[in-house]
C-alpha positions in Angstrom: 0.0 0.0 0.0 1.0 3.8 -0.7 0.6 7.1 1.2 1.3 9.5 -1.8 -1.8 10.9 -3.0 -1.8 11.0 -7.0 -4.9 12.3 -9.6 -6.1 8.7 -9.7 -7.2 9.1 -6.1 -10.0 11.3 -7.4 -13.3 10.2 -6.2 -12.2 7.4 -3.2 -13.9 8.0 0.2 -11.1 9.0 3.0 -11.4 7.1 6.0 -10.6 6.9 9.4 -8.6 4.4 10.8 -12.4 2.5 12.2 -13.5 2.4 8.7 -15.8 5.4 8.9 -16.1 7.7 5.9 -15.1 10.8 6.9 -15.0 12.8 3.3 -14.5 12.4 -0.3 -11.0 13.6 -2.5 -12.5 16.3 -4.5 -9.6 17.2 -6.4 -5.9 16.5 -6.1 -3.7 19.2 -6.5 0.2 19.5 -6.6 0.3 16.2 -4.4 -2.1 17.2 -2.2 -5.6 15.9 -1.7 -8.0 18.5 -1.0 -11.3 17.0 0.6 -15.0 17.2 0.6 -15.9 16.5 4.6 -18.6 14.7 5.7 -20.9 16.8 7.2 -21.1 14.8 10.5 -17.0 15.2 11.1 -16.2 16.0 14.7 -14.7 19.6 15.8 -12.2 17.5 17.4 -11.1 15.1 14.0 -11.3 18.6 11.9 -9.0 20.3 14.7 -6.2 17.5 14.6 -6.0 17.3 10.6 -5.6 21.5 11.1 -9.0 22.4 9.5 -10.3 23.9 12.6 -12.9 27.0 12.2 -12.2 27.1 8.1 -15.2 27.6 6.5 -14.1 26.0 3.1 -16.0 23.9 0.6 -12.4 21.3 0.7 -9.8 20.6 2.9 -6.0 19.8 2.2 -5.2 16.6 3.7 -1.7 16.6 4.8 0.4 12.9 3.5 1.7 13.2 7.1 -2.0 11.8 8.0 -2.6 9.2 5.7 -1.7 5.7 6.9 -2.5 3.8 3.0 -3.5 4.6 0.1 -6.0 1.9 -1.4 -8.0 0.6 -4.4 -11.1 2.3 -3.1 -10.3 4.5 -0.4 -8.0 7.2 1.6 -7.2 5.7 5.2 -6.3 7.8 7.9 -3.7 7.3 10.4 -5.3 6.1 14.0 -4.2 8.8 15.9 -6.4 11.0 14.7 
């Protein structure tokens, strides 16, 4: 499994490390993913990945937070 985000990553759910959808990769730009959040995402989950009080329609997703990169989805690491 990867952790580098590429264009073909377009589309996958992003995950956390329970299995629970947490967003969708919008776009991927410059080797970053930039994410659609599920509208149920805690303050506290928002506030570790550093999207805090942004009032954005996506999100960058820092590689430092991914744990793998699969087939179908984005998984993020457990700590967070």
């Amino acid at each position: 499994m990867r952790t580098n985000i590429t264009g073909d990553d377009e589309g996958k759910s992003v995950v956390n490390a329970d299995g629970e959808q947490v967003g969708l990769v919008k776009e991927v730009s410059g080797g970053t993913a930039h994410i659609d959040p599920d509208p149920g995402l805690t303050d506290k989950v928002k506030s570790k990945l550093g999207w805090g009080d942004m009032d954005e329609d996506t999100y960058p997703l820092q590689e430092a937070n991914i744990d793998a990169v699969t087939d179908d989805e984005v998984r993020l690491k457990r700590d967070l």
